[in-house]
LOMAR-209911 format. One record per atom (N, C-alpha, C, O): z negated, x negated, y negated; residue number from 1. Coordinates in nm, 3 decimals, always signed. Layout:
! LOMAR-209911
{{Z X Y} NUM}
...
//
This chain:
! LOMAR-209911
{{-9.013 -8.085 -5.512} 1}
{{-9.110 -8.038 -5.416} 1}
{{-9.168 -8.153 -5.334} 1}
{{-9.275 -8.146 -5.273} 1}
{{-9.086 -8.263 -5.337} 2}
{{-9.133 -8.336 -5.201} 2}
{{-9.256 -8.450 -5.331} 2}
{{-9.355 -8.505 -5.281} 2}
{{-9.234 -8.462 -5.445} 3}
{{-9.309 -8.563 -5.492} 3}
{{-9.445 -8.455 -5.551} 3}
{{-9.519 -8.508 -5.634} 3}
{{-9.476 -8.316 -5.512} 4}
{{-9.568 -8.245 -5.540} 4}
{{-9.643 -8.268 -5.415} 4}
{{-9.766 -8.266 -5.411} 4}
{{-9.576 -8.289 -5.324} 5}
{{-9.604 -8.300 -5.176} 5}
{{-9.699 -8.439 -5.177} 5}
{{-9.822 -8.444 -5.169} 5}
{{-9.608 -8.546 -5.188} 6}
{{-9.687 -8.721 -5.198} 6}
{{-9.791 -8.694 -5.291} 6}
{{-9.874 -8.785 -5.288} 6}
{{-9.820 -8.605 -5.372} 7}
{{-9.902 -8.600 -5.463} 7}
{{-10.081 -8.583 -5.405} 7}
{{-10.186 -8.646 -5.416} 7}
{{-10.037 -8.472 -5.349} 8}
{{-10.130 -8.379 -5.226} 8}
{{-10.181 -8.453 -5.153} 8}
{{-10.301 -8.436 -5.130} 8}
{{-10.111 -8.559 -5.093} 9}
{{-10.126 -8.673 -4.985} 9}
{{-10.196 -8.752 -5.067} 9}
{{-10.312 -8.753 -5.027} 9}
{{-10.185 -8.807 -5.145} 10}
{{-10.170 -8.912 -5.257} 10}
{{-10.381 -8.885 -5.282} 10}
{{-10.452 -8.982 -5.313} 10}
{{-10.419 -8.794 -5.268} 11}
{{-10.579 -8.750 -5.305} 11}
{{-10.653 -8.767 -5.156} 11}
{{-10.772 -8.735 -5.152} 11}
{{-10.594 -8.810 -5.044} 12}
{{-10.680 -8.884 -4.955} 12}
{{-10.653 -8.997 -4.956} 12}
{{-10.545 -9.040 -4.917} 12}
{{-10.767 -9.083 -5.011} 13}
{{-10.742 -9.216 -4.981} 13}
{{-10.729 -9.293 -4.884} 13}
{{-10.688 -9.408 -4.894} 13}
{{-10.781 -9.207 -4.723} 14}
{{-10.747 -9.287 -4.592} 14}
{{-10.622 -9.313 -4.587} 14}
{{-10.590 -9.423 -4.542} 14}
{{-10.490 -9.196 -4.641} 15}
{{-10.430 -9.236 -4.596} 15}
{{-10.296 -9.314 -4.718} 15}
{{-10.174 -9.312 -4.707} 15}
{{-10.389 -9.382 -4.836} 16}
{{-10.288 -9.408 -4.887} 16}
{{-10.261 -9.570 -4.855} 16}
{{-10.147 -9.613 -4.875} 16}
{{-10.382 -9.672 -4.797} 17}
{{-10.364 -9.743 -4.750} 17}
{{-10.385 -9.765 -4.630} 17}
{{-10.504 -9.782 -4.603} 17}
{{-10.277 -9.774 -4.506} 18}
{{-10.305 -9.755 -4.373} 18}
{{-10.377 -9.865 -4.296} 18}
{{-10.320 -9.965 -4.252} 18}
{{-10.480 -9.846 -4.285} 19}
{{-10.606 -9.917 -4.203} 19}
{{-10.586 -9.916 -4.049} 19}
{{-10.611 -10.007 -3.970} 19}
{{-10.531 -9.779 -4.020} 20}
{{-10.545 -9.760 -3.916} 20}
{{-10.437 -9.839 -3.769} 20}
{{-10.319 -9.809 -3.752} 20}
{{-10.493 -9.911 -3.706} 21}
{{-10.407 -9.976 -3.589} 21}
{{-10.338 -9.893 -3.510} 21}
{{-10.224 -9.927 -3.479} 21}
{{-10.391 -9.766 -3.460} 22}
{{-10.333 -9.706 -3.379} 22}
{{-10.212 -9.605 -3.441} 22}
{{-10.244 -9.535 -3.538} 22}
{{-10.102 -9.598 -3.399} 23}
{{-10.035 -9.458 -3.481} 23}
{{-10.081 -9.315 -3.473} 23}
{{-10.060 -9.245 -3.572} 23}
{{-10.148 -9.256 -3.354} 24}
{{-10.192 -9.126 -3.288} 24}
{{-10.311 -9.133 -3.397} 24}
{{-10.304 -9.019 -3.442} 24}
{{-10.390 -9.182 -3.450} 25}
{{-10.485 -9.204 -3.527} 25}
{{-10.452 -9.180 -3.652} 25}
{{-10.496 -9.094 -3.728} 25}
{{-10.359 -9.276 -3.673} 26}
{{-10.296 -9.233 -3.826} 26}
{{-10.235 -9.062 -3.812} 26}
{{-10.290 -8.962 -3.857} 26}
{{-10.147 -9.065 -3.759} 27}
{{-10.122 -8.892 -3.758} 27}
{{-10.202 -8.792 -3.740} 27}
{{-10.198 -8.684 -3.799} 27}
{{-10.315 -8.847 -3.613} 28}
{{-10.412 -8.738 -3.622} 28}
{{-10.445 -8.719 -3.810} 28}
{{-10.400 -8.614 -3.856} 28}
{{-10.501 -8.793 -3.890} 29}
{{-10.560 -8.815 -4.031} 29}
{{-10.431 -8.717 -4.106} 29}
{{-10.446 -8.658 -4.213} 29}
{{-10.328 -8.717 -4.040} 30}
{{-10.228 -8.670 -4.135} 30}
{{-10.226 -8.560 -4.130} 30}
{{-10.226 -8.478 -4.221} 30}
{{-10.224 -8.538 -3.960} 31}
{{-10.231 -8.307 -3.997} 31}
{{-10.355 -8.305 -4.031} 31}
{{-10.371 -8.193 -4.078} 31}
{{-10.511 -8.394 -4.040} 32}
{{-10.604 -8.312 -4.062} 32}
{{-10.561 -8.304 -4.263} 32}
{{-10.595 -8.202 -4.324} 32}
{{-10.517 -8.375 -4.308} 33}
{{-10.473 -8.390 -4.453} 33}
{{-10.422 -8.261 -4.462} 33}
{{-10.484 -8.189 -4.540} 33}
{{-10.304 -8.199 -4.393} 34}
{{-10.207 -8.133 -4.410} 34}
{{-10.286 -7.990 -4.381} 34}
{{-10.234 -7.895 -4.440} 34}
{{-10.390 -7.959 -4.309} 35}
{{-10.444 -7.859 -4.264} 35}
{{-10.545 -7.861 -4.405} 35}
{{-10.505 -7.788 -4.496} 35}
{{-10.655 -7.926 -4.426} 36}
{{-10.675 -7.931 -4.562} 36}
{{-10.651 -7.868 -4.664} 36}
{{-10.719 -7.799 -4.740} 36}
{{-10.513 -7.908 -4.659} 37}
{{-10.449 -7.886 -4.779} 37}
{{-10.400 -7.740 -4.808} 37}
{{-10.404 -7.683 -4.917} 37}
{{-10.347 -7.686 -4.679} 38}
{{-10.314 -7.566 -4.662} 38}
{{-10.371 -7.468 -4.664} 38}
{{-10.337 -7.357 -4.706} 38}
{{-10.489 -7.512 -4.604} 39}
{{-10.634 -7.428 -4.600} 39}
{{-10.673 -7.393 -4.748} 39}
{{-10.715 -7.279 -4.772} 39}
{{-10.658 -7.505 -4.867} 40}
{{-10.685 -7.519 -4.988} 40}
{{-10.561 -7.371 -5.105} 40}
{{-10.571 -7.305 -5.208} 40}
{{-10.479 -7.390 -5.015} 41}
{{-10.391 -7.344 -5.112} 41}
{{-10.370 -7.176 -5.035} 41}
{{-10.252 -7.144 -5.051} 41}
{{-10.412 -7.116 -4.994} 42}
{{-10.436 -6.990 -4.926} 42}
{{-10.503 -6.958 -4.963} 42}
{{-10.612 -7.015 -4.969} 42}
{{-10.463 -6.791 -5.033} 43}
{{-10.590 -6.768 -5.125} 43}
{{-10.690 -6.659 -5.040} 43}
{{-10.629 -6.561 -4.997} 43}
{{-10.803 -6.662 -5.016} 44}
{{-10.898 -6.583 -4.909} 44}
{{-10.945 -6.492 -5.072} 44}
{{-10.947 -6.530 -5.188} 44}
{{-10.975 -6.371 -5.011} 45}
{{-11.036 -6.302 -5.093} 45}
{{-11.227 -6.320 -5.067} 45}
{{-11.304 -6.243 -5.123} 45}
{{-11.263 -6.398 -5.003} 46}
{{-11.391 -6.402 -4.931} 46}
{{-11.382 -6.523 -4.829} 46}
{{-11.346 -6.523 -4.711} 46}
{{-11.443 -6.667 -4.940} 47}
{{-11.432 -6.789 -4.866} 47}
{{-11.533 -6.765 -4.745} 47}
{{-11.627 -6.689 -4.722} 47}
{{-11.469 -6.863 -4.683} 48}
{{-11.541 -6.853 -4.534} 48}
{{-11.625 -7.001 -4.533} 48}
{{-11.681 -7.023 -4.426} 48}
{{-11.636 -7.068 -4.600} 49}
{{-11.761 -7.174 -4.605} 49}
{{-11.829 -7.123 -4.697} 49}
{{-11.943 -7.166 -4.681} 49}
{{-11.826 -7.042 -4.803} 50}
{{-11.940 -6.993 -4.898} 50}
{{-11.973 -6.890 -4.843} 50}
{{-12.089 -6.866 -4.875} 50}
{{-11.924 -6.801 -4.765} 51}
{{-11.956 -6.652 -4.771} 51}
{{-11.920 -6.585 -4.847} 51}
{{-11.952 -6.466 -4.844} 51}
//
């Protein structure tokens, strides 16, 4: 489970090489990854960006 996980992560490239100086910055990037992702894998019967 956890290398299905790095995988998931693994398809934003911001964060596979860390650029970022600040840490609050880098984490912010990480829940928006993680929200993303979750958002992705919930199945809506009636997407809400297409209509």
């Amino acid at each position: 489970m956890v290398e299905v996980a790095h995988g998931w992560f693994k398809r934003f490239r911001k964060l596979l090489v860390r650029y970022e100086k600040l840490d609050s910055s880098f984490l912010g990037l990480y829940y928006l990854a993680a929200a993303i992702i979750v958002f992705r894998k919930v199945p809506l019967k009636v997407n809400i960006i297409y209509g």
